[in-house]
C-alpha angles and dihedrals in degrees: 000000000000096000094046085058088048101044081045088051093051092048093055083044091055088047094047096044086231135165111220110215128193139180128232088243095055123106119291082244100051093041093050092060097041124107087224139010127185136095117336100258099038079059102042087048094050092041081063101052088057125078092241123145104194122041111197104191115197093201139079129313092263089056102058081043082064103045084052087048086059104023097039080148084064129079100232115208125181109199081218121048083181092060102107139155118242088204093058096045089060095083135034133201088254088048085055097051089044094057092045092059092051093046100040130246108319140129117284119211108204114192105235080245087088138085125275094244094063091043088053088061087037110117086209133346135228139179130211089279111051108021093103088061096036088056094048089048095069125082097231132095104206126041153160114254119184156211111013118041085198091066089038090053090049097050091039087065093053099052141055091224125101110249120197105198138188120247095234119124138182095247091215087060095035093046092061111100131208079242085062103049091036086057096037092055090044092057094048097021082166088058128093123230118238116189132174118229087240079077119099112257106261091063096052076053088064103039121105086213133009112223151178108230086254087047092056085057098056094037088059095043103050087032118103086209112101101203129057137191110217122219094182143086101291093245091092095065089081106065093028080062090041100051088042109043094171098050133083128235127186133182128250097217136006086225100066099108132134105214081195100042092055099048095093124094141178083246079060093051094048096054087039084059091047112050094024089237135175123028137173125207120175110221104268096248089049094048088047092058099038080051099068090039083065095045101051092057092054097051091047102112104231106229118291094344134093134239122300126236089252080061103051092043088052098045097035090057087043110033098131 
């Protein structure tokens, strides 16, 4: 039953001249038929270098938003429109303007986990993996970051400016305890902790490596270790099994599940498909503004590096 669905998916992809996008939190099912899976940006970025009509994103509703901000030529679908992001609901654009007045004129740093209408009064984005480096990339010594206060924590502690941040979280993160790490690295002591920086701070205290979800994969591949402890929505156990069939990955935590996350199925794609439903499209002036939030950030050289592959491909596509 489930590879009929998925032949008759490929075909419509095929029909629709669709891409078919998936994040590393989705469903085994859903990942497994997907033309790409990773983070949300990596994916919107690589859905626009392609000549694809059509972008079906298997994620949350900010997500699609993101794939319309880079890909406004694209018609954006999301199998399902109630797949939302508690995080991103915890701050809107007139929040934002409420807590500026109160703080003074500054940059604000909004995590891509947030709805286009606060990029698009985002001063610069950032994601897991690069907001260290976003936020030492700006002149300025003091500044907002937002959503998530686990991430700003994080950052804060990496660098020497003073960082205001908003009191938003992602409730699966925030939700993992140090009791469940403690018992989680008795159970497997061979094993490394991998935690992502959504997670309070004690836990990042206790992680062998801090990591992005993209980030995890590439830890476990390169690493000589062969067990790993997960600090992520367990979603990403899947392809990290998957990438690295010999080695061993355990939870953290039983608890670590996206409901929303985990509403999409390969039922949902097909219909999606189908009906061409639903799609997501940001008000042009928002999308313009959110637009140059995101492309700020990628063309924010890290310290010392130089440009990843995700940022040439972006600023090479838009570079009008």
């Amino acid at each position: 039953m489930r590879e009929a669905i998925a032949a008759e998916i490929r075909a419509l992809l095929a029909e629709r001249n669709a891409i078919l996008l998936a994040h590393n939190y989705q469903r085994p099912e859903v990942q497994d038929i997907a033309d790409l899976t990773g983070d949300s940006l990596e994916l919107s970025i690589k859905a626009a270098k392609t000549d694809a009509d059509v972008i079906l994103f298997c994620g949350v509703h900010f997500m699609a938003e993101t794939a319309n901000i880079v890909s406004p030529d694209k018609t954006v679908l999301i199998p399902r429109m109630d797949a939302g992001c508690p995080m991103a609901d915890m701050i809107t654009p007139e929040a934002l303007n409420a807590r500026l007045a109160q703080l003074g004129e500054m940059p604000v740093v909004t995590y891509v986990n947030s709805p286009a209408s606060v990029k698009a009064q985002s001063t610069i984005c950032c994601t897991s993996a690069n907001a260290v480096a976003v936020v030492n990339s700006l002149p300025e010594q003091e500044l907002l970051m937002t959503p998530d206060r686990n991430l700003c924590q994080y950052v804060a502690s990496k660098t020497s400016k003073k960082i205001h941040y908003w009191d938003g979280y992602c409730p699966i993160h925030d939700r993992l305890t140090a009791q469940d790490v403690l018992a989680a690295k008795a159970a497997h002591p061979e094993a490394l902790f991998m935690a992502h920086p959504e997670c309070r701070p004690e836990i990042l205290a206790l992680a062998d490596a801090v990591l992005s979800t993209s980030g995890m994969l590439n830890f476990a591949k390169h690493s000589e270790n062969q067990s790993f402890i997960v600090g992520t929505e367990d979603g990403l156990i899947h392809p990290l099994q998957k990438s690295n069939p010999n080695k061993s990955f355990y939870k953290a935590s039983e608890s670590m599940i996206c409901e929303d996350m985990k509403r999409t199925t390969i039922g949902d794609v097909l219909r999606a498909l189908k009906t061409m439903t639903y799609e997501v499209k940001v008000p042009e002036t928002v999308r313009k503004s959110a637009y140059m939030a995101v492309r700020r950030m990628l063309e924010a050289r890290p310290m010392g590096g130089s440009r990843n592959r995700a940022q040439k491909i972006f600023i090479s596509t838009y570079s009008s």
